[in-house]
N, C-alpha and C positions, 0 to 999 in steps of 0.2 A: 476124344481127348478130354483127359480130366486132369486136371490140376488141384491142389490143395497143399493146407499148411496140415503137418502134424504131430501132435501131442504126445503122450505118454497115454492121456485117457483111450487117444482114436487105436495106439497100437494095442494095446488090453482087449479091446473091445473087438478087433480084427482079428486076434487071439482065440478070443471064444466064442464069435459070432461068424458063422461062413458066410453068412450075405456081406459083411463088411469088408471093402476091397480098399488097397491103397491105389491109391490116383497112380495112373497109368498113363504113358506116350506112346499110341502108334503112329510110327511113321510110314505112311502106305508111298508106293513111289508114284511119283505123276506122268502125265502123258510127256512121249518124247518131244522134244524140243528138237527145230532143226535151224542152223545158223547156217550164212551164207558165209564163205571164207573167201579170202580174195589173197590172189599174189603173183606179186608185182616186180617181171620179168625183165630179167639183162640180159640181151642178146646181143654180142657184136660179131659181124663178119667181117673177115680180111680175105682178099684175094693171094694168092701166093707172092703175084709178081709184086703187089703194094708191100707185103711184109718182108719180100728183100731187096725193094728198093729204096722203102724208106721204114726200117725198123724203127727207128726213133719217134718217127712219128705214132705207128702203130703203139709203142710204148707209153707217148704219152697221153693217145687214148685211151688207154687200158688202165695208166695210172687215174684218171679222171674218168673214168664210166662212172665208181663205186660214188662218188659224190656225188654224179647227176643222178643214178639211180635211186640215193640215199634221201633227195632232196625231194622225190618226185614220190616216195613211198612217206615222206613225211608232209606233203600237202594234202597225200589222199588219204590218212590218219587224222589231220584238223579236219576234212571236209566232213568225216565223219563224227569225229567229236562235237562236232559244229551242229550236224543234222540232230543228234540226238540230246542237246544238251537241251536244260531248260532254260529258256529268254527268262533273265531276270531285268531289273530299271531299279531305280534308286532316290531317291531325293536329294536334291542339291540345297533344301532349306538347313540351316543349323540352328537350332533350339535356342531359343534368347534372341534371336537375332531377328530384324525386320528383314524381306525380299529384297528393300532397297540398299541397305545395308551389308547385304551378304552379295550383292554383284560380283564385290573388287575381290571374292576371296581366291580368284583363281583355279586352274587344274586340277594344281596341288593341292590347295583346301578342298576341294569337292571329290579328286577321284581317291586321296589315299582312307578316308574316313568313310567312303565308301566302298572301299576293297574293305576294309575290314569289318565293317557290320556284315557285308556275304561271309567271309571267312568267320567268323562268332555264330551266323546263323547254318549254315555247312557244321563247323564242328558242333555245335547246338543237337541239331538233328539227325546227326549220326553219332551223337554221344561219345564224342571224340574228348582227349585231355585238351583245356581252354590254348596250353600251348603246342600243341601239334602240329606241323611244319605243314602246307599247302604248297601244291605247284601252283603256278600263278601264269598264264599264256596271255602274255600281252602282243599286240603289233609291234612289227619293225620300230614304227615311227612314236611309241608309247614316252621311250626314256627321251627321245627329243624333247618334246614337251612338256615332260618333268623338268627336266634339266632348264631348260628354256625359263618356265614358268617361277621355279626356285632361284633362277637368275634374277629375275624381276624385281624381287623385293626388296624390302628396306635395306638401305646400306649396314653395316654391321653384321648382319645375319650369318655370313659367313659361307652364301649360300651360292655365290657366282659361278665359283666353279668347282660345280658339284661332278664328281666321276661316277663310272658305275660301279665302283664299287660304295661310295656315299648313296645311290639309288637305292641296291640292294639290302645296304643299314636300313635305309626308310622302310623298308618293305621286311625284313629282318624282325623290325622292332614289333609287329604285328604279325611274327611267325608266317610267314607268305615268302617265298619263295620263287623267282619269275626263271623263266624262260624268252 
């Protein structure tokens, strides 16, 4: 592989000199790659005499298989996300501030300013635009504790009762996006 910038002079000189070559890209192909695929089966059986004695029933298993099944190919999707993600950690200290000092700053001062230094350093290092929308997979119990926590604070804040769609603003205003 050779790369290069070129001029006016290098094209002249490539012109009348055969040793002179323009930079050139081969792409040779690589060894096969093999992935494991996985997929993740709905099977229900009915007996005759269950489906005309109680269709209804049978209906409303069949109405609800597609969720249990939905829900069960989407745990085995995080567990994978999960395996292959890298463990990142973060600092809860805030610049100017003493330890003792930065105690009271709550959840919310600690986790939403540090959802976004991952999301600045994510799009950083995949040279993403600084506003580029992120999926954001929090736990169940994530917006409780927001919410909770944004309760807490000073009267006037206007913060008590925060909905989810007020969470999503927070997380909005740092282009992140949750689930």
């Amino acid at each position: 592989m050779r790369w290069g910038i070129r001029t006016v002079a290098n094209y002249v000189a490539a012109r009348t000199d055969p040793n002179i070559r323009k930079p050139a890209l081969r792409l040779l192909p690589g060894g096969e790659v093999a992935e494991d695929a996985q997929a993740i089966t709905n099977l229900l059986i009915f007996g005759n005499l269950l489906g005309r004695a109680c269709p209804e029933l049978v209906r409303q298993v069949m109405d609800l298989a597609p969720a249990a099944h939905a829900r069960i190919a989407e745990q085995q999707l995080l567990t994978q996300v999960g395996a292959l993600s890298t463990s990142v950690t973060g600092t809860t200290h805030v610049q100017g501030v003493s330890e003792a000092e930065g105690e009271g700053f709550g959840v919310t001062g600690v986790l939403l300013p540090l959802y976004e230094r991952a999301a600045m350093g994510i799009r950083n290092r995949l040279r993403m635009p600084a506003d580029a929308a992120l999926q954001l997979i929090l736990p169940d119990w994530a917006r409780g504790i927001l919410r909770s926590d944004l309760a807490k604070q000073e009267p006037g804040d206007s913060t008590v009762g925060v909905t989810d769609a007020g969470l999503n603003g927070y997380l909005a205003t740092r282009h992140l996006a949750s689930t």
